[in-house]
C-alpha positions as CSV (number, residue, x, y, z in Angstrom):
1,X,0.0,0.0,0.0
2,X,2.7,2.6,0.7
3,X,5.5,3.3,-1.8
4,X,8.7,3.5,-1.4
5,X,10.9,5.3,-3.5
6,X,14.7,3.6,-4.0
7,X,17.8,3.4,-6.4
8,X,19.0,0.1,-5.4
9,X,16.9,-2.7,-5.7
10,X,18.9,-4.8,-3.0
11,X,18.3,-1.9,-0.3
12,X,14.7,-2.7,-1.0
13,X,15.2,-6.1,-0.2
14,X,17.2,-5.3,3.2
15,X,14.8,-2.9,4.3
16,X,11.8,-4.9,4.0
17,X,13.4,-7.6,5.4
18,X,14.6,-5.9,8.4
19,X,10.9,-4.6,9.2
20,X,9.0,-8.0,8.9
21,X,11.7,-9.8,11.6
22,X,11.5,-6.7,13.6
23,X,9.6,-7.1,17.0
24,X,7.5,-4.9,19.4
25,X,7.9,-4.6,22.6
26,X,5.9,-7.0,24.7
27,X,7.4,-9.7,22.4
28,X,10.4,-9.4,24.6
29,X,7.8,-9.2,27.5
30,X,7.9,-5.9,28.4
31,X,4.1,-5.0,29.8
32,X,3.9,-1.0,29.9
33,X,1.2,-0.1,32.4
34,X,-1.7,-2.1,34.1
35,X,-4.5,-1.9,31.6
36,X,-5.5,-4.2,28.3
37,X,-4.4,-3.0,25.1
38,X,-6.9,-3.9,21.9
39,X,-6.6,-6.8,19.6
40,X,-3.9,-4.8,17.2
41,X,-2.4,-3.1,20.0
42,X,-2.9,0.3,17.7
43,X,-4.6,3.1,17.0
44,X,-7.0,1.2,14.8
45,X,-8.3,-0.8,17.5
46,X,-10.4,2.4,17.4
47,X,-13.3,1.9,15.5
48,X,-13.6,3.5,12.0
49,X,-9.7,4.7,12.0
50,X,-7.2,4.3,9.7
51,X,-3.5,4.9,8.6
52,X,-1.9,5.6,5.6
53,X,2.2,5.9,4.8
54,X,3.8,7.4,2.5
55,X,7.8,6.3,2.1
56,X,10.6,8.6,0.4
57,X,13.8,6.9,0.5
58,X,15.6,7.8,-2.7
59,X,19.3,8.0,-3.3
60,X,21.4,8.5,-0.2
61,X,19.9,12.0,0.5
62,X,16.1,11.4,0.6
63,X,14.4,10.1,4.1
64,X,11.1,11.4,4.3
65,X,7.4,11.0,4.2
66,X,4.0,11.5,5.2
67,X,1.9,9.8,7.5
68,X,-2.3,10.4,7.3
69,X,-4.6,9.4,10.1
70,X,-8.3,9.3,9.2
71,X,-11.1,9.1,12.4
72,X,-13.3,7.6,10.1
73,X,-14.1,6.4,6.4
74,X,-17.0,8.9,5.2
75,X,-16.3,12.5,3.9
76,X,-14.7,13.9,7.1
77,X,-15.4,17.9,5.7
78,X,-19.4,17.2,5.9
79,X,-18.9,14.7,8.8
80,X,-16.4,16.6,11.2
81,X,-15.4,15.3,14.4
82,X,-14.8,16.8,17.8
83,X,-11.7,17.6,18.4
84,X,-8.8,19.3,20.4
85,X,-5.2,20.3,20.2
86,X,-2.6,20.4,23.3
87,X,1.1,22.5,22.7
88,X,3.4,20.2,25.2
89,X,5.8,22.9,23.9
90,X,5.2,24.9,20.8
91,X,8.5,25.1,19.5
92,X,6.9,23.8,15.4
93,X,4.7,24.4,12.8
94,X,1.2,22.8,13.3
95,X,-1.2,24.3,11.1
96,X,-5.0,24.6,11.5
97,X,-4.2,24.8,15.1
98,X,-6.4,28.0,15.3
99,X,-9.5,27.0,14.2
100,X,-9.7,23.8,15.9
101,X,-9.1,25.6,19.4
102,X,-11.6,28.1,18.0
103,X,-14.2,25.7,17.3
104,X,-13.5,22.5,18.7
105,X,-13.6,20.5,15.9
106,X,-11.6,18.9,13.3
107,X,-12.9,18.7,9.6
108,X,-9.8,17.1,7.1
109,X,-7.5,13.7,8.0
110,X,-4.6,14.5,10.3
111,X,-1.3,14.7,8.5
112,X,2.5,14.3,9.9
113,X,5.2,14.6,7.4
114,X,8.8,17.3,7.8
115,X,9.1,20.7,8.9
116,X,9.4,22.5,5.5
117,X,6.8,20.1,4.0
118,X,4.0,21.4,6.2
119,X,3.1,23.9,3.1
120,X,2.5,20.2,0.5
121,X,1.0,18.8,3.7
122,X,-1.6,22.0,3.5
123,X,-2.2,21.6,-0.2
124,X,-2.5,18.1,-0.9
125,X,-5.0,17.6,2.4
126,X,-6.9,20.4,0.9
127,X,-6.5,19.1,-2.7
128,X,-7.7,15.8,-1.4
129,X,-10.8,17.0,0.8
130,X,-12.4,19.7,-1.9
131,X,-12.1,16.3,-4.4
132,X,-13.9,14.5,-2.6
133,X,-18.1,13.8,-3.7
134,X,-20.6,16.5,-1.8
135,X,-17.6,18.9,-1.1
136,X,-17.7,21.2,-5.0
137,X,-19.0,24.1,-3.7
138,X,-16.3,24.2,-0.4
139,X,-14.0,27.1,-0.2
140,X,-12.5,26.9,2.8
141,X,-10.7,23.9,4.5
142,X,-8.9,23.9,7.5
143,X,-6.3,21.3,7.2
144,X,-4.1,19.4,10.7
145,X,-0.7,19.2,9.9
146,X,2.3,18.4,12.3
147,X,5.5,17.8,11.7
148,X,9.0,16.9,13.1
149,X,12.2,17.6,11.7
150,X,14.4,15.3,10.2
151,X,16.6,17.4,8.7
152,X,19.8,15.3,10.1
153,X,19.0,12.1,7.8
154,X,16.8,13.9,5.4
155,X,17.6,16.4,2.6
156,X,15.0,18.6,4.2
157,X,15.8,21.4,2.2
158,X,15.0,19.9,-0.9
159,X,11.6,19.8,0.2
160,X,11.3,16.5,-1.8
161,X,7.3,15.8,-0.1
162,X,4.7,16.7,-3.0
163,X,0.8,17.4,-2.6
164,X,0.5,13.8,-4.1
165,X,2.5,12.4,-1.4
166,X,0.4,13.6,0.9
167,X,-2.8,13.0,-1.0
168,X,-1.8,9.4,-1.8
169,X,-0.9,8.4,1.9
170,X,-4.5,9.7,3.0
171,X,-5.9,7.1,0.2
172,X,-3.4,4.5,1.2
173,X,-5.1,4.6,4.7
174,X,-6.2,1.7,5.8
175,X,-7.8,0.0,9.1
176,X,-5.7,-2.9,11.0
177,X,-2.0,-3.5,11.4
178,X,-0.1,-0.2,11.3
179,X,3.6,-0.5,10.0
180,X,6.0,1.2,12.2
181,X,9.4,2.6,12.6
182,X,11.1,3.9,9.4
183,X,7.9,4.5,7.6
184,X,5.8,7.6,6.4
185,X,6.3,10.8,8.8
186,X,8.9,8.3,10.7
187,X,11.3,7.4,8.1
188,X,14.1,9.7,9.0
189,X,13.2,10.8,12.3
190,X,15.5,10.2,15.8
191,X,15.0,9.7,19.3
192,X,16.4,10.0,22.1
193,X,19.8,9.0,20.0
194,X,18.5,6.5,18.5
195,X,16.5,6.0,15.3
196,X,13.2,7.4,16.0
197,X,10.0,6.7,14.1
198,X,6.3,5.9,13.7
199,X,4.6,4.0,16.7
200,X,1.5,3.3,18.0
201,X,-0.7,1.4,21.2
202,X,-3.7,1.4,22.4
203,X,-6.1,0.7,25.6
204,X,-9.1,-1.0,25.9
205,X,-11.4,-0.1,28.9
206,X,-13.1,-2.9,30.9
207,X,-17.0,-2.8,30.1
208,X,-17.5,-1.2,33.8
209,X,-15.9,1.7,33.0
210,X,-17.6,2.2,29.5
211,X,-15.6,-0.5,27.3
212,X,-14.2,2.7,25.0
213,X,-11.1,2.3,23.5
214,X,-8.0,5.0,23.5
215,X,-5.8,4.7,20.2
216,X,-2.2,6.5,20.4
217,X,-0.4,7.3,17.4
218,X,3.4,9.2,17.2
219,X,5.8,10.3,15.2
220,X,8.6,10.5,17.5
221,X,11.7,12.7,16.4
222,X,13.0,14.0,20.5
223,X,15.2,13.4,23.3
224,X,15.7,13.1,27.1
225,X,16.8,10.3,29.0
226,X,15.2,7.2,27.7
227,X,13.7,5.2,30.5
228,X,11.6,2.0,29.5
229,X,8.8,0.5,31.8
230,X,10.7,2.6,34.2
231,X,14.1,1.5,34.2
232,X,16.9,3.9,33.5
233,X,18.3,2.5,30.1
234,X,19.4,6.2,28.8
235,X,21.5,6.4,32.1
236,X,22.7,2.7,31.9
237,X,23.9,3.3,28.3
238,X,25.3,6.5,28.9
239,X,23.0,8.1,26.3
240,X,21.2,11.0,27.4
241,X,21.4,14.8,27.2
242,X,23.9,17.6,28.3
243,X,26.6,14.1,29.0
244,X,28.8,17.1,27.9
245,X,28.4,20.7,26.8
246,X,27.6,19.4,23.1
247,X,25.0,17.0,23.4
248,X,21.6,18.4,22.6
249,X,17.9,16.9,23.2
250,X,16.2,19.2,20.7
251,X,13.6,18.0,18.2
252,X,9.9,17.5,18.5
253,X,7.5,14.3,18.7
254,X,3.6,14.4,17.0
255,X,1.1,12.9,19.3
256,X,-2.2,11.6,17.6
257,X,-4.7,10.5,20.3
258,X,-7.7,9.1,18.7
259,X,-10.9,7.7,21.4
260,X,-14.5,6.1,20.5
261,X,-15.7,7.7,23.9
262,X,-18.4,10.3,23.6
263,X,-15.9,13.5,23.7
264,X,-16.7,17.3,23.3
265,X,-13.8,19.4,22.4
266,X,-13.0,20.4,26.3
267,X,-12.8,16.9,27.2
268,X,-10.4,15.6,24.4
269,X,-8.2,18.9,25.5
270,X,-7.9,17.2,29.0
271,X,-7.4,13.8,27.3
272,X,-4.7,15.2,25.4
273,X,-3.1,16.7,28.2
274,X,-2.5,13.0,29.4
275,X,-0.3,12.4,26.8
276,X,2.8,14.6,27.8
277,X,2.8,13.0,31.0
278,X,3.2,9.5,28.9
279,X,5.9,11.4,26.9
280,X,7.4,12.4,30.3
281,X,6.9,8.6,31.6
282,X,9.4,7.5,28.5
283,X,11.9,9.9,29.7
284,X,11.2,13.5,27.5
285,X,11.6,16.4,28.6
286,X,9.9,18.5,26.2
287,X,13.0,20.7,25.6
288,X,13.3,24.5,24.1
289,X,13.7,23.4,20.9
290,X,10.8,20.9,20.6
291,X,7.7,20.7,19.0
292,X,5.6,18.6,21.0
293,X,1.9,18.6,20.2
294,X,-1.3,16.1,20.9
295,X,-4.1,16.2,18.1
296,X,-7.1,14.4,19.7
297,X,-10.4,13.5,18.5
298,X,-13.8,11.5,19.1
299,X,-14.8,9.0,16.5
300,X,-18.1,8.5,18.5
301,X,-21.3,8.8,15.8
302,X,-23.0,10.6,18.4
303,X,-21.2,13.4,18.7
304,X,-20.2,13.6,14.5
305,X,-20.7,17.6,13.7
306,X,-22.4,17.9,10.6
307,X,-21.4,21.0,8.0
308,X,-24.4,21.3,6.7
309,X,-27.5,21.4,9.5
310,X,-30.7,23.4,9.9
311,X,-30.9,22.1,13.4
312,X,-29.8,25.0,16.2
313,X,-28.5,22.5,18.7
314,X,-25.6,19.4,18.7
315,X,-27.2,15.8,19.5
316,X,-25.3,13.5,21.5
317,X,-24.9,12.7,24.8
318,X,-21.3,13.7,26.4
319,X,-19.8,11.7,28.8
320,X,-20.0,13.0,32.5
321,X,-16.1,14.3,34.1
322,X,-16.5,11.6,36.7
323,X,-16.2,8.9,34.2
324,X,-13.0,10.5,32.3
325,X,-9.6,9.4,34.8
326,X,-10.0,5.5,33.2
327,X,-9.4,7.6,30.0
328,X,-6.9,9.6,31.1
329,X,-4.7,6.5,32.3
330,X,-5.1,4.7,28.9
331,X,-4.0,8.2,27.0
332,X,-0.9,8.0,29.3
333,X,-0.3,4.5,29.1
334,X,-1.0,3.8,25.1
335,X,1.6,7.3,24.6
336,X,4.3,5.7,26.2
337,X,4.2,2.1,24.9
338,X,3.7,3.8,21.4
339,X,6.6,6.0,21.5
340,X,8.6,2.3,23.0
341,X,7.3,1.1,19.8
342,X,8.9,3.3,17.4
343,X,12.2,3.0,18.8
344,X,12.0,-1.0,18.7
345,X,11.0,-1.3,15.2
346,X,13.0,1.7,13.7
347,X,16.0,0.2,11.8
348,X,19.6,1.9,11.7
349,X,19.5,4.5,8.6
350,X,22.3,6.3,6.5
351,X,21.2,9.8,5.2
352,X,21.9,13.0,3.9
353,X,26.2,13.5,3.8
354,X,26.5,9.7,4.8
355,X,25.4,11.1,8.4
356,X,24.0,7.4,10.0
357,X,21.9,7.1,12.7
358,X,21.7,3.2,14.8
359,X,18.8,1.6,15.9
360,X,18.7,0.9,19.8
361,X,20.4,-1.9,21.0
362,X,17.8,-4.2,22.2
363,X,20.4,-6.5,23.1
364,X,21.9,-4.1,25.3
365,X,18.5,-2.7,26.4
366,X,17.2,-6.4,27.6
367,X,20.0,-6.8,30.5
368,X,19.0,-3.7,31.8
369,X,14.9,-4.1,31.4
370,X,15.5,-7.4,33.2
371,X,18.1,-6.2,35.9
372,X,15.2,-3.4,37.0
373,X,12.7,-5.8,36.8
374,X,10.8,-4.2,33.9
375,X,9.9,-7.2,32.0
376,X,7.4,-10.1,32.6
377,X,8.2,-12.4,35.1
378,X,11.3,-10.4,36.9
């Protein structure tokens, strides 16, 4: 479904190959929090959502992409959904970030790609959305798109991402498995030293608490002191930030919180809150020079806002405050096991001026999960 450009037909081979042996994290049996996670483990486990990548690897400068998430399958201008945007720190360039504060709701898919490809991410989500069947007499769109910048891998200046990138990773959306790591948005991100990427998790509420489900999506490109399930593996490895007056922790990390629970735009605000502290729990620090935002949204039927209405008032019931903290846990909990999860599957890259940037070394990481007791039977 996604395409990937290359020159070399036998880096295509290693690079696929390297993805489909590469394992998540509670294959090694590390559990991150207390609660179930859906079937997929994903932000798909939410009902009606889907994902769509768009690869750019080409040459030895090229490491880019565009990543689309979609809350549901039906024409998403006429069909808008609650929504919410939360600035961890605001150091990037999220557009449409106005209106949705303004008015709570979010009308086009959700797109992730570089920082000086936010302008194609604009234009092809708009090209896309006034295409689409009902939407010929629109004439104004108000497109969500995040970035990172992966200008360290990535010829970023070549600005190499095209409105049919963007356009073609939003129909390359699809519902169950999500690929991860070195993909879309992700391809030539970092994090926390490491080669960063796409990831994703989710929650699953018991039935007594509403049985809703909390889908986390990121494209992680930041740094801090990486700590996993709680143990100190940045400090163990002797990876971390200011080690010495050089080392920076700048960058920025997209979070994409996606719920079926019956959500007005205040309530997915507080929900996305939640997901810096799972940020935090993975051992970011949301520095000066990151760009860490949370773009949340409902997929709930009930509360879908219609464009085009001649009713005066919203239907759908909202769920009460009381019944939002098993919410917020899943937000924190499905943030950090999806940012774990990019880290795991990313794959070593070489980029732009043969500048290379290794995977983590799970083989290194393991001794220390296990010697702090942060995997399954420790």
């Amino acid at each position: 479904m996604k395409r990937i450009v290359l020159v070399a037909t036998g880096l295509l081979t290693c690079f696929l190959t390297d993805a489909q042996v590469k394992k998540r994290t509670r294959h090694y049996g590390i559990e991150i929090g207390v609660m179930k996670t859906g079937s997929l483990n994903a932000i798909t486990d939410v009902p009606g959502v889907k994902v769509g990548h768009q690869t750019l690897i080409k040459g030895e400068n090229v490491r880019t992409g565009v990543t689309a998430i979609l809350p549901h399958s039906g024409n998403i201008f006429q069909d808008k959904v609650p929504g919410a945007i939360y600035i961890g720190n605001g150091f990037g360039k999220l557009a449409g970030i106005s209106q949705v504060q303004e008015l709570g709701n979010i009308e086009t898919p959700i797109v992730l790609t570089n920082t000086l490809s936010v302008p194609m991410g604009i234009q092809g989500t708009v090209k896309y959305t006034i295409g689409l069947r009902g939407n010929e007499d629109v004439r104004s769109v108000n497109a969500v798109v995040g970035e990172t910048n992966d200008g360290y891998l990535n010829d970023i200046r070549g600005m190499h991402v095209s409105d049919e990138d963007v356009i073609t990773a939003i129909k390359n959306a699809k519902s169950g498995e999500v690929d991860e790591g070195n993909v879309g948005a992700g391809t030539g991100t970092r994090a926390f030293g490491y080669k960063g990427g796409i990831g994703t998790s989710s929650r699953k509420l018991p039935s007594a608490l509403g049985g809703y489900t909390v889908g986390v999506l990121v494209q992680s490109n930041f740094g801090g002191a990486l700590t996993i399930n709680g143990a100190p593996v940045g400090k163990e490895l002797e990876q971390y930030p200011f080690r010495n007056a050089i080392e920076k922790s700048d960058g920025s990390c997209m979070i994409v919180v996606m719920t079926d629970a019956p959500l007005n735009a205040r309530q997915l605000e507080r929900l996305a809150k939640r997901a810096m502290l799972g940020l935090g729990r993975t051992g970011g620090i949301a520095s000066n020079g990151s760009g860490d935002y949370v773009v949340a949204a409902s997929t709930a039927e009930s509360m879908r806002i219609p464009h085009q209405t001649r009713l005066r008032t919203d239907n759908g019931d909202v769920l009460r405050n009381d019944f939002m903290s098993p919410l917020f846990m899943a937000a924190i909990e499905a943030t950090e096991e999806a940012i774990i999860n990019s880290l795991f599957a990313a794959e070593t890259m070489q980029g732009r001026n043969g500048n290379e940037t290794q995977s983590l070394p799970i083989d290194k990481v393991l001794p220390i999960l296990k010697k702090y007791g942060a995997l399954k039977g420790n």
